[in-house]
N, C-alpha and C positions, 0 to 999 in steps of 0.2 A: 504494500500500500504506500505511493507515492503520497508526501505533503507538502505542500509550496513552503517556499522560505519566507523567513520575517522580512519586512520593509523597517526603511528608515524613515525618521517623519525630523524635519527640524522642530526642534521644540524648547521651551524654558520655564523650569518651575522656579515660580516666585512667590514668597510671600508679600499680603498685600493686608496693611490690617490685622487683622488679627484670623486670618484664614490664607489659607495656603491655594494654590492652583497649576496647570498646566496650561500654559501662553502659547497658540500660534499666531505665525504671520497667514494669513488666509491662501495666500499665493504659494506657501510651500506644504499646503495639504494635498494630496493626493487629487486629480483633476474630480472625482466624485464626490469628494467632502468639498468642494468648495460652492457646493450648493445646498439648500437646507433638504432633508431628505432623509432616509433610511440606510444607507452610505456614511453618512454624516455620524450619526446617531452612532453607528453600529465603531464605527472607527474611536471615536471617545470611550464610550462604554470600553473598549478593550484596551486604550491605554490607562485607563485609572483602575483598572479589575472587577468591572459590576458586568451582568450582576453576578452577584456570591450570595449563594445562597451560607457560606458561614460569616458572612456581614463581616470578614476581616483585607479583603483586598490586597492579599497577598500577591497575587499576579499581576498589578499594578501599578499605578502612583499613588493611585488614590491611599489616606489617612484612616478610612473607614469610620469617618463622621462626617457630618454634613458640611464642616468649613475646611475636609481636606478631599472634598470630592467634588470638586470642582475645574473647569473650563472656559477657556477664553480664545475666541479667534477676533486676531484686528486685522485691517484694513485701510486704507486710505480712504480718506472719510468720500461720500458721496453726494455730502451735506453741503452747500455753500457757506462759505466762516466757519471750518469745522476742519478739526485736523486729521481726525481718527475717525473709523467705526468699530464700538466694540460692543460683541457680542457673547452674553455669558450664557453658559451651560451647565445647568446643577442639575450632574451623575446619582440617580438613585444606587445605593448601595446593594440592594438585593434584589433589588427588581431592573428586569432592561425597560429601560426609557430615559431618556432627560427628558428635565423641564426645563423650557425655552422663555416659561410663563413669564420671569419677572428678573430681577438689577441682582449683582452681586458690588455692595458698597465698601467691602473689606477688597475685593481685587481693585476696584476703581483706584485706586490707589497706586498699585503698578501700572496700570493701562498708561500714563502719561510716560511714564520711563521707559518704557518696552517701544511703545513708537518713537520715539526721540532716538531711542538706542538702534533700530531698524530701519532708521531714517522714514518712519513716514508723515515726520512730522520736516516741514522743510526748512533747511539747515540754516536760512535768514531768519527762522523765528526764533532760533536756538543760538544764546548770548556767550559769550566766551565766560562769563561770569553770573549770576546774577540768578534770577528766576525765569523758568521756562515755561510759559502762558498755553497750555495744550488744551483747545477745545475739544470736546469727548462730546460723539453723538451717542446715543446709549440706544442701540437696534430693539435691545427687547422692551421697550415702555417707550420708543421715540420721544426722548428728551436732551437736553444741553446738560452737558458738566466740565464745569471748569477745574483743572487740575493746576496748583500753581509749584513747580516741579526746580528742586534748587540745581544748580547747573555749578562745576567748577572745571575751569580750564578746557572748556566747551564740552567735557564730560558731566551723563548724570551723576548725582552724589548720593550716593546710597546712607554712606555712615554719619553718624551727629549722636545729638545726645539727647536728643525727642524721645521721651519714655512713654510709651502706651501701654495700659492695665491688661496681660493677657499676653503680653510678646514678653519675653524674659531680659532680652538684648536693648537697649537703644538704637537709633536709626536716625537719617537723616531727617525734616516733617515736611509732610506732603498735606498743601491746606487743599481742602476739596469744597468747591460749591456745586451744589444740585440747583438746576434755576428751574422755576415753575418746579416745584416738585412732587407734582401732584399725580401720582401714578393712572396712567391712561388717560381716556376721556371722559366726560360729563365731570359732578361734585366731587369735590374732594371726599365730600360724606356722601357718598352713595345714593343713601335712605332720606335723603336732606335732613337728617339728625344730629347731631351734637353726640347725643347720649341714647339708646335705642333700648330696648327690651329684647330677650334674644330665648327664644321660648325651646328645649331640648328635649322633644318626651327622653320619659324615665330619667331624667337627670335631675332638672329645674328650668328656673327660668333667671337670666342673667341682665345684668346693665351690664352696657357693654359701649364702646365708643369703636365706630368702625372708619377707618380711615384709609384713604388711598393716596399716600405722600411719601415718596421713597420707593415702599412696595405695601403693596397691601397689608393693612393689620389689624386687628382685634386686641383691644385694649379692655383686660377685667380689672375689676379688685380683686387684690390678693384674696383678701377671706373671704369673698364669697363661690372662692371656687376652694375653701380650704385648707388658703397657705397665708404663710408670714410676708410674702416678699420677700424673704432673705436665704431662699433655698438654695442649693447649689448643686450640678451634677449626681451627686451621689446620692441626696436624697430624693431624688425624682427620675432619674432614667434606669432605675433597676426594678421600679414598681411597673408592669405590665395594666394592670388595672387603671393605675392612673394616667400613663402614657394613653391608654386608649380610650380613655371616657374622655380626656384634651383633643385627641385627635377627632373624638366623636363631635365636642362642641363646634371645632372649627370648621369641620363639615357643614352640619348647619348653618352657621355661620356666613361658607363661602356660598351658600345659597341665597342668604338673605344681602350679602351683597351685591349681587350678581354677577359673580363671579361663575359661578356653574348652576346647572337646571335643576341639577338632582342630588342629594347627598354619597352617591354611586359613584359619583364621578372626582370627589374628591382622591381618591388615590390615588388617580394618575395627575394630580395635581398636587404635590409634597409642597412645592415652593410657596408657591401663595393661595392663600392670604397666610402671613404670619398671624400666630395665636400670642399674647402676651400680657403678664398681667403688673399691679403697680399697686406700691403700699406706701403709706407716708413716710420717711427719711427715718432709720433708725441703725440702730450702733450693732456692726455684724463682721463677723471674721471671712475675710476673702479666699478661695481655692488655697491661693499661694501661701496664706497664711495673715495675710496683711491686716492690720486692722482697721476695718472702715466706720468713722466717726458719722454718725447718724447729722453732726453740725455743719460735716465738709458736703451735704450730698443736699438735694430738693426732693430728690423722689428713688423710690426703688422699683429695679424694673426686670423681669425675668421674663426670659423669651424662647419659644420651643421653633425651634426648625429641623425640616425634616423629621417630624416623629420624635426627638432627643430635646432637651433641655439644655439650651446653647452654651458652650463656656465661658461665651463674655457675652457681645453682644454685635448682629449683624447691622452692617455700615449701614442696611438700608431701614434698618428696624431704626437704627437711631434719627434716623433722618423722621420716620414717624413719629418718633416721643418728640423730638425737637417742636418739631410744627405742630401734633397735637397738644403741648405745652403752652405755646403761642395761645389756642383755641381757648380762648374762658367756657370755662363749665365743660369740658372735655374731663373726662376718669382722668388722663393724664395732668391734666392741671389743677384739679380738685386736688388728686393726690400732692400734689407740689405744692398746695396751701392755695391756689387758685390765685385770680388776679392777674392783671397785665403783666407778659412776660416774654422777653427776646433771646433769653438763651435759659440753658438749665445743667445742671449737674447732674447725671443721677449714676446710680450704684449699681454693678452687675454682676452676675459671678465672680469676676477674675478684679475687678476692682471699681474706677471710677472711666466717668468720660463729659466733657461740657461737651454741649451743641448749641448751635444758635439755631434762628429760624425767623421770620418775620412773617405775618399772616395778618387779614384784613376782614374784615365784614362787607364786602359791596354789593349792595343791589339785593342784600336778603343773603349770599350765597359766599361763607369763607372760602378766601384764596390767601395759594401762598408764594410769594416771589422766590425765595430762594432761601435753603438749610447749608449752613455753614459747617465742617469738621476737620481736625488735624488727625492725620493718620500716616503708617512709612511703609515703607515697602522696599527687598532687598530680594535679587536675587540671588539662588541658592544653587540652582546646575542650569547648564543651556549644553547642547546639542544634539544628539539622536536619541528620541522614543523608538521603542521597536515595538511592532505589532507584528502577528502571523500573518500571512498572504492571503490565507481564508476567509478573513474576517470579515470583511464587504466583498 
């Protein structure tokens, strides 16, 4: 029995944020992944190792969690004022499929370096010194992001001393604005709601603040789905019960947002809406050990992706507490002590993080101009992934 040999694919994993990934240039993917498709799909799945059915992605890149099973192809943007096109791919880990649904805001973070370093960002915009202005159109939610990307001796600069809660290392800081960041189109709030009622037979019935800014998310009280806010990995993704009555709400959920027709169809929808809940500011000890002062933080905020209980928190989840913080009378903002508000602190597993956000009331209908975040990104290996010949 003959078997084709493996191919070579140019490739580079980076971390970005607080989540790891595998970067192409679009042009050096095989001629059938460079279109969206079954090709595509099938060629990622086999360089990160999904699915596995023993959820550890040993044959892979992939981390076997939801922020090291991820994908990125860029491009030369197609956008006019726009440097790049980048497109993310969140690899389910035991299941074949990506989800193409929605942003990953922890690689946003490398996407500016990666094109600069690829050149496809052009070499007049890139300074001998100074900051490198890389406009990011974001294919999966069609929006604008601005990467403001430090440059030394017309090289990117990876190292510095920017400490972010959940990376262990220091980094260079890479400031990200999301403009309009209101995921997809129509309301920010869906439901034209602020605050909703969110009805789950055999569970209950929830306040719930639903929002589409960043990527979609669902905003609970801690205690009314019975927790503190100040849980961490370990007490939440080992329980099966409670992982799936969360997974059950946000089903629901992505119904009443409209996000899907029927609560069936959630599965093949891992990515969005995120599920996330928020307790008022209080004194708790972080993963790492760290201890976090209930006086240094506004709000507490724990966020499930992909089924797990996230170890810090996703770039684009934060971009939702941001601008729903902004929102008066938002769960997020009640929880923050309420009131007019353009940036917030809050506390996550691995530790702390500020965001900003500015958001408005016009015409009856909250909008939001743009979520401000400091985040770094460093890459860790660039050159050949190999995949089998079979595989597409």
């Amino acid at each position: 029995m003959s078997h084709l040999p493996q191919i070579k694919i140019p490739a580079t994993y980076i971390r970005g944020g607080t989540s790891k990934g595998v970067f192409f240039n679009l042009t050096d993917l095989p001629e059938a992944a460079q279109v969206a498709g079954e090709a595509r799909d099938k060629i990622l799945q086999r360089v990160i190792g999904s699915p596995d059915p023993y959820g550890q992605q040993i044959d892979g890149m992939g981390g076997a969690t939801s922020s090291t099973s991820k994908t990125v192809i860029l491009s030369k943007s197609e956008q006019p004022d726009h440097d790049v096109d980048y497109l993310f791919g969140q690899v389910a880990i035991d299941k074949a499929f990506v989800d193409w649904s929605g942003n990953c805001g922890n690689l946003t973070a490398a996407v500016g370096a990666f094109a600069i370093s690829k050149g496809l960002v052009d070499a007049a915009r890139v300074p001998e010194n100074g900051i490198c202005v890389v406009r990011i159109w974001q294919k999966n939610i069609k929006k604008t992001i601005i990467a403001h990307v430090p440059i030394t001796n017309g090289q990117v600069q990876e190292t510095g001393d920017f400490e972010l809660d959940g990376v262990t290392f220091p980094a260079a800081e890479v400031v990200i604005e999301f403009m309009d960041p209101a995921d997809g189109e129509g309301s920010m709030f869906p439901t034209g709601n602020v605050v909703d009622e969110l009805e789950v037979p055999n569970i209950g019935t929830f306040k719930v603040t639903m929002i589409n800014a960043g990527i979609p998310t669902m905003f609970f009280n801690a205690a009314d789905l019975g927790f503190k806010g100040t849980e961490l990995q370990k007490d939440i993704n080992a329980d099966a019960a409670t992982l799936e009555r969360l997974e059950t709400i946000r089903a629901y959920g992505a119904v009443k947002m409209g996000l899907i027709k029927d609560i069936s169809e959630a599965a093949a929808r891992q990515h969005t809406p995120k599920i996330a809940f928020v307790a008022p500011p209080t004194d708790y000890q972080a993963s790492s050990g760290k201890q976090i002062a209930g006086s240094d933080i506004d709000v507490c905020v724990r966020a499930v992706s992909m089924g797990k209980l996230h170890h810090a928190m996703m770039g684009t989840a934060s971009v939702a507490i941001a601008t729903a913080a902004a929102v008066t009378g938002s769960l997020v903002n009640l929880a923050a002590g309420g009131g007019e508000r353009d940036a917030v602190t809050f506390g996550h597993p691995s530790g702390t993080l500020r965001v900003g956000a500015a958001a408005a009331l016009v015409d009856g209908q909250w909008t939001a101009t743009k979520a401000v975040m400091s985040r770094s990104a460093r890459v860790i290996m660039e050159g050949m992934v190999r995949i089998p010949g079979d595989t597409f």
